[in-house]
C-alpha positions as CSV (number, residue, x, y, z in Angstrom):
1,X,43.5,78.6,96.7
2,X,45.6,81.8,97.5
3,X,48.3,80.4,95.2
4,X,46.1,80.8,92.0
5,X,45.7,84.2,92.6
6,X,49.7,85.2,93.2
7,X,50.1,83.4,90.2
8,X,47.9,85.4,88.1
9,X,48.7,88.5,89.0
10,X,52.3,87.7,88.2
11,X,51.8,86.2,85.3
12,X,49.4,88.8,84.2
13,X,51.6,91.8,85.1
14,X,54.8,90.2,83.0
15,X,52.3,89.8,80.3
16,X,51.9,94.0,80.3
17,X,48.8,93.8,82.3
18,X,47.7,95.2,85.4
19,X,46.8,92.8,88.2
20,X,44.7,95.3,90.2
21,X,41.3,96.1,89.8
22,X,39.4,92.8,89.2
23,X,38.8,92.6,85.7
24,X,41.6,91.0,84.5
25,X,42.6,88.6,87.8
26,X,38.7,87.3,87.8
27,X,39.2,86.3,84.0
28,X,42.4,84.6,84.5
29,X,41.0,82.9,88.0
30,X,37.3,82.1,85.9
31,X,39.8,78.6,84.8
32,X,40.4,77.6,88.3
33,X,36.2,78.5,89.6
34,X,37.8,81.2,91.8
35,X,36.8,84.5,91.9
36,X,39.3,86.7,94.3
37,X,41.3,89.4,93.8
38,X,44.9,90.8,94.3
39,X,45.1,93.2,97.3
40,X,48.7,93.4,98.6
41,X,51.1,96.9,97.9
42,X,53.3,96.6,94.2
43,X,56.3,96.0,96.3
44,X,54.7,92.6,97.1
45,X,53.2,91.8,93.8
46,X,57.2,92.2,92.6
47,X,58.3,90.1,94.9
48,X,55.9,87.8,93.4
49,X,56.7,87.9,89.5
50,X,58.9,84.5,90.2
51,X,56.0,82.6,90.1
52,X,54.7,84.4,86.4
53,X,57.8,83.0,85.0
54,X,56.6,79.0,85.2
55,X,53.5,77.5,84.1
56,X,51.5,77.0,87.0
57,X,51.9,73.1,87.7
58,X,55.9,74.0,88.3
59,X,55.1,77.5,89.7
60,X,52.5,75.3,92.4
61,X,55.2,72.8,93.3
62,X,57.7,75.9,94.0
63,X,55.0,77.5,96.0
64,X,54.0,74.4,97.7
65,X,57.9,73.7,98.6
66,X,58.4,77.3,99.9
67,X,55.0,76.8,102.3
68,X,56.4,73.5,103.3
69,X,59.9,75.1,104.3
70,X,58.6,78.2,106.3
71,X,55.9,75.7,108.3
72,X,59.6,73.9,109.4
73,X,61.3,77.4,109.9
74,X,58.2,78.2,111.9
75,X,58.1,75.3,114.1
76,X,61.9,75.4,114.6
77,X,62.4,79.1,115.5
78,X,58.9,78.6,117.6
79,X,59.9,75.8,119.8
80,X,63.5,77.3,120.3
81,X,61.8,80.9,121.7
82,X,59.0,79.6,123.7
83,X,59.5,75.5,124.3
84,X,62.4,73.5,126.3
85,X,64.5,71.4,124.6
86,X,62.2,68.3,126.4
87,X,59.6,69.4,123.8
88,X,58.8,66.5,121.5
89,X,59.1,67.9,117.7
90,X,55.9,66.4,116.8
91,X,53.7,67.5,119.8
92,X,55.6,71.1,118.9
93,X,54.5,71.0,115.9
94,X,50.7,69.9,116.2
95,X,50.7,72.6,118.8
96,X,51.8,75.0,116.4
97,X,49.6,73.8,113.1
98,X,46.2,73.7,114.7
99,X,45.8,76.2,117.8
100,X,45.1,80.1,117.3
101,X,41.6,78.8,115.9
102,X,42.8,77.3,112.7
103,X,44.5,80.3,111.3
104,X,47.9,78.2,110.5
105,X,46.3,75.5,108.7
106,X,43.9,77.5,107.2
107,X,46.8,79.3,105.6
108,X,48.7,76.3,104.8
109,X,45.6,74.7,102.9
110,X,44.9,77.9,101.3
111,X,48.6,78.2,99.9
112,X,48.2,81.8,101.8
113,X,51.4,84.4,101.9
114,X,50.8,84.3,105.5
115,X,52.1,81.5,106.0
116,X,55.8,83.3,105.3
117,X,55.0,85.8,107.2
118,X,54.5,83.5,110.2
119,X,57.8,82.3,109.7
120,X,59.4,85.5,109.2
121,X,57.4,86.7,112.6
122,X,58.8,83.5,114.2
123,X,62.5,84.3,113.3
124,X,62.0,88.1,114.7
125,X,60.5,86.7,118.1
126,X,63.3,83.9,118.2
127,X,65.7,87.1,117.9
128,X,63.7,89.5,120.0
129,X,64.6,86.4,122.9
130,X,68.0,86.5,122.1
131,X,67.6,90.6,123.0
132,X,69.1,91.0,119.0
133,X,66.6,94.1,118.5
134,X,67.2,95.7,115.0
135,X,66.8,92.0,113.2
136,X,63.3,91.9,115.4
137,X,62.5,95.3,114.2
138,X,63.5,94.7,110.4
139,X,61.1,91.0,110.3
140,X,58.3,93.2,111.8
141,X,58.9,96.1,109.1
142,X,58.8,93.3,106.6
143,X,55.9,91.9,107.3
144,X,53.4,94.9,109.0
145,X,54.2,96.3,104.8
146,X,52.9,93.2,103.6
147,X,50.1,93.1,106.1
148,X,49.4,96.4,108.0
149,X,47.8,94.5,111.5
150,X,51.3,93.3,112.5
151,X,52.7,96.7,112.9
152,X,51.5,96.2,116.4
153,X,54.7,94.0,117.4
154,X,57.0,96.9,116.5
155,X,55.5,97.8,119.9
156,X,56.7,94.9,122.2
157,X,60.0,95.7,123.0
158,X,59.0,99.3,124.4
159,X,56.9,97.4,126.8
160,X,59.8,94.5,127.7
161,X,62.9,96.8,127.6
162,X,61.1,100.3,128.6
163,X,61.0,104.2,126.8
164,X,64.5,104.0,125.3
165,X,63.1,101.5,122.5
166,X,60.4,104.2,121.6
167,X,62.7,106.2,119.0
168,X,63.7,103.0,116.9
169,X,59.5,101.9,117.6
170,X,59.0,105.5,115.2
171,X,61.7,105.1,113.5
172,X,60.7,101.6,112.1
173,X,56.8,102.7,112.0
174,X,57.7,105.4,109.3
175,X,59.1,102.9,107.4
176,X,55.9,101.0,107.0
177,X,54.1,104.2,107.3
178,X,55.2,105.7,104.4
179,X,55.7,102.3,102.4
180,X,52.1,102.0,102.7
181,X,51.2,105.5,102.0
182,X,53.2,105.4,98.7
183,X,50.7,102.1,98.0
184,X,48.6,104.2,95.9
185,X,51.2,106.3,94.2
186,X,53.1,102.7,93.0
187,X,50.1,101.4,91.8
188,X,48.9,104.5,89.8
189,X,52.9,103.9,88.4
190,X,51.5,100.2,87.6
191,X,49.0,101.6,85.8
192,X,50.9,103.8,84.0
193,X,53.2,101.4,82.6
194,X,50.7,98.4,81.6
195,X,48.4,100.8,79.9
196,X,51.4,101.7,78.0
197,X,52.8,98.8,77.2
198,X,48.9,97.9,76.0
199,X,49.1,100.9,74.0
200,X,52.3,99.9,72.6
């Protein structure tokens, strides 16, 4: 489960450890019979450290509560953008939990991140609709640094509204550009600071 592994690396990382690498996230996921590893930018793993704070039966309900919560902000926003009000809710959201060949319930059964993301994709679409661009273009920022494939929304309203959307489509791309290119330097800081806190 994805879960287990956001919760180790959190966990580990308040302990004065560094998440990346393997090592350390294998031995702490050995208990669970999971062998994964952590692979999103710092700026995600931070955003993560709530979950190090609880022991993992009340850090798993939290989790499980906050997956449960974007799946109802996902089919919410969803059927508002793209389905008439005639929509029945529970065709809506069957629609929504088991086309695109599994990938949302794959990612609710896994626990997966993604599963946000959806929801914070939704809300951007649901504004994009509304023709409220710069909230669209933040949700896509947010997510395309968590998960670089999704940059290619930032796209989309150049092709809907025409050329005049191109200078906030590189404005926003350098923003994700350069949060990803600064991946490496953050987690070289990471490193820095659990190996001396281990020293210490």
């Amino acid at each position: 489960w994805d879960f287990h592994v956001y919760w180790c690396s959190a966990n580990k990382f308040l302990s004065g450890l560094n998440p990346y690498g393997g090592k350390i996230i294998k031995e702490c996921l050995s208990q669970f019979n999971f062998d994964l590893y952590f692979s999103y930018p710092p700026i995600v793993l931070k955003s993560l450290l709530f979950l190090g704070y609880f022991e993992i039966t009340y850090a798993k309900f939290i989790w499980i509560l906050i997956i449960f919560l974007s799946l109802i902000a996902i089919i919410n926003y969803s059927r508002k953008t793209f389905f008439d009000k005639e929509t029945t809710l529970f065709l809506y959201a069957l629609i929504i939990i088991f086309s695109f060949g599994g990938l949302v319930w794959g990612a609710i059964m896994a626990g997966n991140i993604s599963i946000i993301l959806y929801f914070i994709l939704s809300y951007g679409l649901f504004k994009l609709s509304k023709k409220q661009l710069i909230p669209y273009y933040f949700s896509i920022t947010i997510i395309s640094i968590v998960k670089f494939p999704f940059l290619i929304f930032l796209s989309l309203p150049t092709f809907l509204y025409g050329l005049k959307e191109i200078k906030r489509l590189i404005i926003f791309f350098f923003l994700v550009f350069f949060q990803d290119f600064f991946y490496f330097f953050e987690n070289n800081i990471v490193q820095v600071i659990t190996t001396q806190n281990m020293s210490s």
